[in-house]
Structures are given as C-alpha cells and as structure tokens.
C-alpha positions as CSV (number, residue, x, y, z in Angstrom):
1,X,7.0,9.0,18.8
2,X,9.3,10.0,21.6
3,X,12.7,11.0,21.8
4,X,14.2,7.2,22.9
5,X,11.6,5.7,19.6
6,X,12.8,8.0,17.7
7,X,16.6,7.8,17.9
8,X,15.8,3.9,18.2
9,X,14.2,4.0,14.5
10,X,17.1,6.2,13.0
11,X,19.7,3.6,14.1
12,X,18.1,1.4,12.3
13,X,17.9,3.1,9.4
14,X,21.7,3.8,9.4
15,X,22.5,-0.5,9.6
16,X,20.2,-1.0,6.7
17,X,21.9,2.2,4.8
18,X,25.4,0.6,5.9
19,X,24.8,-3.0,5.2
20,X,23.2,-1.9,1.9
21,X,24.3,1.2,0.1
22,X,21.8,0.9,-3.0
23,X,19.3,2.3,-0.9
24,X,20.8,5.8,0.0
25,X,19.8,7.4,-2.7
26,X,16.0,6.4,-2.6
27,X,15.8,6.8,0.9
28,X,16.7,10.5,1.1
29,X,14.8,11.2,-1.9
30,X,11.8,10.4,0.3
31,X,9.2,13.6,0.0
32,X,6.6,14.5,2.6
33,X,2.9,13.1,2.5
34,X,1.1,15.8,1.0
35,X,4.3,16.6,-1.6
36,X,4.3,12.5,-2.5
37,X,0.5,12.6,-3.1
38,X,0.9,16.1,-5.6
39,X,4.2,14.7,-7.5
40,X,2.2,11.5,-7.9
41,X,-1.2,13.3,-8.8
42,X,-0.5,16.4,-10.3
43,X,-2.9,17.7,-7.3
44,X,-2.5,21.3,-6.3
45,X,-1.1,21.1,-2.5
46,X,-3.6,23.6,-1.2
47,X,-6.3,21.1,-2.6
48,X,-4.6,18.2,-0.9
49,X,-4.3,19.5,2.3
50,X,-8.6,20.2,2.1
51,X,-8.8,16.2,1.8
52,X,-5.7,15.6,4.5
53,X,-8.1,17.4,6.8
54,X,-11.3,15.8,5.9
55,X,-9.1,12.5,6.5
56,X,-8.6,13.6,9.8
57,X,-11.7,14.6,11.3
58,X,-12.9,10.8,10.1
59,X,-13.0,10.8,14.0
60,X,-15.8,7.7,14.1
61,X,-14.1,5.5,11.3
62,X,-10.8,5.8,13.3
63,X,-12.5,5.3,16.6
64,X,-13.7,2.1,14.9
65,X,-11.3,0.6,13.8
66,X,-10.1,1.8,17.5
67,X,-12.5,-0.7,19.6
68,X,-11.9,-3.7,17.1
69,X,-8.2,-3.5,17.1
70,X,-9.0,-3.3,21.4
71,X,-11.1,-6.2,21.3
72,X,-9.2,-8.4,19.3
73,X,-5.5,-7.1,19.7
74,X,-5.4,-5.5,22.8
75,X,-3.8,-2.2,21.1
76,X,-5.1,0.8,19.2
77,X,-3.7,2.6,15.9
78,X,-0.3,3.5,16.0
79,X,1.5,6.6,14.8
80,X,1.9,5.1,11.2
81,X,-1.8,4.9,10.8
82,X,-2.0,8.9,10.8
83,X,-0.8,7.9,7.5
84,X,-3.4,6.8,6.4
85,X,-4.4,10.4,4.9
86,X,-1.7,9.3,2.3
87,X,-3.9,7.0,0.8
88,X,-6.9,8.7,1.3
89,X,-5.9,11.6,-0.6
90,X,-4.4,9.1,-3.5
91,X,-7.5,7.3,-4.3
92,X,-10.0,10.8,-3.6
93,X,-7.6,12.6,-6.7
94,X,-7.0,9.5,-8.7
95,X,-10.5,8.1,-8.5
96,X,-10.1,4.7,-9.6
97,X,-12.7,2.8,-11.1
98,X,-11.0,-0.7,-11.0
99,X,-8.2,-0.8,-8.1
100,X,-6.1,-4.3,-7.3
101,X,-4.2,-4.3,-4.0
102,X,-2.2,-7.9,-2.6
103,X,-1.9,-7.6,0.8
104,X,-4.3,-7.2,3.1
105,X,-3.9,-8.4,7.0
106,X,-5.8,-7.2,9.6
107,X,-7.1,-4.7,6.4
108,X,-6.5,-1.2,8.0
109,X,-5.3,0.2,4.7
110,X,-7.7,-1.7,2.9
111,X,-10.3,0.0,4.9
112,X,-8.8,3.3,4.4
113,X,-8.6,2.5,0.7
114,X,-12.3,1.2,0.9
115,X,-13.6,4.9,2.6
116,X,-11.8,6.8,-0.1
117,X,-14.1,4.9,-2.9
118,X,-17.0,5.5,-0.9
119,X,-16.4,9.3,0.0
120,X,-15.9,9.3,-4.0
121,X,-18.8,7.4,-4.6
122,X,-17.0,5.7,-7.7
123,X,-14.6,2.4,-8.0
124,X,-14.0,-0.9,-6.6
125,X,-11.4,-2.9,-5.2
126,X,-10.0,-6.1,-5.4
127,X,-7.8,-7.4,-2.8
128,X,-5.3,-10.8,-2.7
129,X,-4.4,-12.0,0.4
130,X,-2.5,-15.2,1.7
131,X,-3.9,-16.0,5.1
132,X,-1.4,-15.3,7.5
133,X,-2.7,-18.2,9.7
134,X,-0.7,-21.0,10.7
135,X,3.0,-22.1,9.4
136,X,2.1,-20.8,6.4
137,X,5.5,-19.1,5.6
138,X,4.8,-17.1,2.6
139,X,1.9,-15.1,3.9
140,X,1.8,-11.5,4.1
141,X,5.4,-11.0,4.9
142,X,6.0,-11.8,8.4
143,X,3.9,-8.7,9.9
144,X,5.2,-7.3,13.0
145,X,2.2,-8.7,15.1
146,X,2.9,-12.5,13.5
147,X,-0.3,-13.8,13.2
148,X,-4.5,-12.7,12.0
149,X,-6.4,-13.1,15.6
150,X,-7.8,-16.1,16.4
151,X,-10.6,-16.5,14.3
152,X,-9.6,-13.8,11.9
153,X,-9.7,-14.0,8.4
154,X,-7.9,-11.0,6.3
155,X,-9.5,-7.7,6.6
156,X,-11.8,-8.6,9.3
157,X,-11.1,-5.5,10.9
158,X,-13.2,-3.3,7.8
159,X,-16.2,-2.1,8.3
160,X,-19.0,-3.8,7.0
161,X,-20.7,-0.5,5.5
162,X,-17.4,-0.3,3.1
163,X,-17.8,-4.4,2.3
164,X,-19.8,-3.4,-0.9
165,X,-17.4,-1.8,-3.2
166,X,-14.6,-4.9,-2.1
167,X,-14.0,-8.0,-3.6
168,X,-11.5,-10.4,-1.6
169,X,-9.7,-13.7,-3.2
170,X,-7.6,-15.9,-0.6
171,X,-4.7,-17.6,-1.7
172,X,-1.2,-16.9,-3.5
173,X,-0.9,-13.9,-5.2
174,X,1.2,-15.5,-7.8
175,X,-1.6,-17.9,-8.7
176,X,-4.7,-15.3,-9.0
177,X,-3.0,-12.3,-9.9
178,X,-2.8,-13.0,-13.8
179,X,-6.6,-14.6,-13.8
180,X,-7.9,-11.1,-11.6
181,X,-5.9,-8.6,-14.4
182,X,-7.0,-10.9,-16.9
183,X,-10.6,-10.4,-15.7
184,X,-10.6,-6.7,-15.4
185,X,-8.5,-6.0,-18.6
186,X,-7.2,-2.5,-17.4
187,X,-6.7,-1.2,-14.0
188,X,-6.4,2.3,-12.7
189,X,-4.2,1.8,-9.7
190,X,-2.3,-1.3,-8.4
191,X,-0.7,-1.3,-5.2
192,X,2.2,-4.4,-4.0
193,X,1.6,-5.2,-0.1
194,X,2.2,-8.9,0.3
195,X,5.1,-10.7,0.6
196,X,8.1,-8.4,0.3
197,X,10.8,-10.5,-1.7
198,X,13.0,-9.5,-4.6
199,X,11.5,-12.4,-6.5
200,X,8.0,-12.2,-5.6
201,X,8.0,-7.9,-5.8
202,X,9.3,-8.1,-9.2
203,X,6.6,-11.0,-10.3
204,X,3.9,-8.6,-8.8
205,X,5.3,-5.4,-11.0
206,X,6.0,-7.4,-14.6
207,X,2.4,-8.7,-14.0
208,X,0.4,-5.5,-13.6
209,X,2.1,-3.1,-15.2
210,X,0.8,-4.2,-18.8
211,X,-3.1,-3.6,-17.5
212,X,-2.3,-0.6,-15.9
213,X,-4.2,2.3,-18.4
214,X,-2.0,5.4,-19.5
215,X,-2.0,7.3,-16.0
216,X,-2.2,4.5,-14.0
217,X,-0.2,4.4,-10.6
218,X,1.9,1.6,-9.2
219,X,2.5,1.7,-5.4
220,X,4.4,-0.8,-4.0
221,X,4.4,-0.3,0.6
222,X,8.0,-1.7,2.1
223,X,10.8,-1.0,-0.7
224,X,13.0,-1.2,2.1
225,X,12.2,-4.6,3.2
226,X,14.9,-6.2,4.0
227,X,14.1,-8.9,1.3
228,X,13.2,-6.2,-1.4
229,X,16.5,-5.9,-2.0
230,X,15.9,-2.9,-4.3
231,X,14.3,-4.1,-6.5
232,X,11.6,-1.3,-7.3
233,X,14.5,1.0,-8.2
234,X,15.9,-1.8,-10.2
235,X,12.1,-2.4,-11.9
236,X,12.0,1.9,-12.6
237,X,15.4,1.8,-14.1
238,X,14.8,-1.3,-16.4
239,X,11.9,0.7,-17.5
240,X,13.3,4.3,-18.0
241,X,10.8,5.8,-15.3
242,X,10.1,8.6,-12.5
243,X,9.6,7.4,-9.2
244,X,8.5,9.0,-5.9
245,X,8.7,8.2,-2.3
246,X,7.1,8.4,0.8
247,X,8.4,6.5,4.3
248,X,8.5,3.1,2.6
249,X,6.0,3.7,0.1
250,X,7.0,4.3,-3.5
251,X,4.8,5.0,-7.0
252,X,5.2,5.3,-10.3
253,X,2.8,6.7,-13.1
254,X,2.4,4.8,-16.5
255,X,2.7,7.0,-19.2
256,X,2.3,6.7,-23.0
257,X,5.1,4.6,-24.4
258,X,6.3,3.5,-20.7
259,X,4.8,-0.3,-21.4
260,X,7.0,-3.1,-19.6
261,X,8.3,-4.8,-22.9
C-alpha cells in the first residue's frame, strides 16, 4: 500500500471512530495476524509462523486464483488477500471436522478455507451464499466490486480440486441456516460473512452459537461495517465472553458454561 493509500485508509478510519465512538476501543485492541491466530488457538507463535510460511510459498494456488480473477475481473489479488495466511493458519490448528461459513462471493476465502482442509486432510465445509446477481439487495453486502461476473455463480473462482470437501446452498441465510445446523448437530467453527447488518449479524450469532461444541470458534469478517453497528461487541458482552481482533475480523471461543441462553 503506498504512502497516498495509506494515509487515504487512516482517514477513514478516524470518521468512522468520530461518527461512532463505540468502536474505539475494539478497534485499537486489534492484534497482529499471527498474535490473533495464537490468542484464538492457543498455538505456539513459532509454530504459527511454520504454517504462515507454508501459506506463502502456495505460489501456484495464488497464481490461480491470479489468471481467473484476470480473465473474469480484469484485476489480480490485492494486498488484503496476503491475508489469507490468517485463515489458513486458523483452520490448519483448529482442524475442523464440520465448518459453516455465509458468505461467499467470488469465493477467495472460501478457497483459502477449502486448501486448509485439504492440506489437513480432515473436515468439510458448508457455505451460504445469496447470489449477488441482479437487484437483489440483500446479497452479500454490497461488495466493493458490486456484482458476481457475468455468468458467475458464488465461488466460481475455487478451484475445482478443492470442490470435494465443499458443500454450497444458494439462498438467504436466514432461511437455511437453522435447517444446515440442524443437519450437522454440532459445528467446530462458524464464520459470519454475508450481509453485514446489526439485525441480520446478530440473527447469524444467536443461531450458531448453540451448535457450536466446547472450543468452537466464531469469526464474524467486517465488525466495522458501517451497518454492524457494533453489534459483535454488544453479542460478547451479552454473553460474558473474550474476544480478539484482527483488521475487521473478530472470534470468540465457546467454552464450557458460555452457551447463548
């Protein structure tokens, strides 16, 4: 990010911090990647940094993901996918057997998500997606590039060697959330990246947290969103818990005794 970008993204950061003073104490509690992923983990940071590596030299995944985002988008990764190592390193400690992410897009994280399984040889995913096709206004948030390519349906970017441990339901979030947890009973990990409203944020979090197992993480992407309007604070405090932060991205463990009443 240069020096204009840069400066450019901290004023930002100061109007939302001035037009919303809730958020000053989450924001500067946020922790580097490889600290989030030990608070969150219990990981050793030596150990953590072996996986950030091994994210990093993923040089043909990236350069994959690369040529479709060229073909279809007429871009390649930005910065903010470097990121990516985050979740890597989350789902290669926490080894998941049953994961449920809403969200999905174009699928870059999904496909990050999907190589961590695979490197691990162990869990699945299910994903929840709201095409964001059309006028459909409640779709995944109003993503910086609008609109799925032509053609494009969500996670059409993943790579089709990663398709086997992924199962992918279209429609509201609201309406097959309950049925999928239902289905699965208990998940390991559950991770909030659709549409970024107070209300709908807070309907995500009430409805996985009771099939999350003891240990199970909660990540919710965006607490910042201008629509979150805190409300992942507001969710930890109702519930007496430990957060951590990371850029936008937040988690919470479950613990023994920690059950959403």
């Amino acid at each position: 990010m240069n020096r204009d970008r840069l400066l450019e993204a901290s004023l930002r950061d100061l109007i939302k911090l001035a037009l919303r003073p809730y958020l000053i104490q989450p924001y500067f509690r946020r922790q580097e990647q490889v600290d989030f992923v030990a608070s969150v983990t219990g990981e050793k940071p030596a150990a953590l940094r072996v996986l950030e590596r091994e994210f990093y030299e993923k040089h043909e995944f990236r350069s994959r993901l690369n040529q479709s985002l060229i073909e279809k988008r007429g871009r390649i990764l930005g910065p903010g996918a470097i990121s990516g190592a985050g979740f890597y390193m989350l789902i290669r400690v926490l080894r998941p057997a049953n994961m449920v992410e809403t969200g999905v897009f174009d699928g870059i994280t999904t496909s990050v998500l999907l190589l961590a399984m695979r490197d691990n040889a162990h869990g699945r995913l299910t994903s929840i997606d709201l095409p964001a096709v059309g006028e459909i206004k409640d779709s995944t948030h109003g993503m910086p590039s609008g609109q799925l390519p032509p053609g494009c349906k969500p996670g059409w970017i993943i790579p089709d060697e990663l398709r086997d441990r992924h199962e992918l339901l279209f429609g509201d979030s609201r309406e097959l959330l309950p049925r999928v947890l239902a289905e699965r009973g208990v998940v390991d990990v559950f991770m909030h990246d659709s549409l970024h409203t107070d209300e709908h944020m807070t309907f995500e979090f009430d409805a996985a947290w009771p099939h999350l197992r003891d240990g199970g993480v909660l990540l919710s992407d965006d607490i910042f969103a201008w629509g979150a309007r805190n409300c992942f604070r507001r969710f930890c405090r109702r519930h007496r818990l430990d957060y951590w932060t990371w850029g936008a991205l937040a988690a919470v463990v479950k613990r023994d005794g920690s059950a959403a009443s």
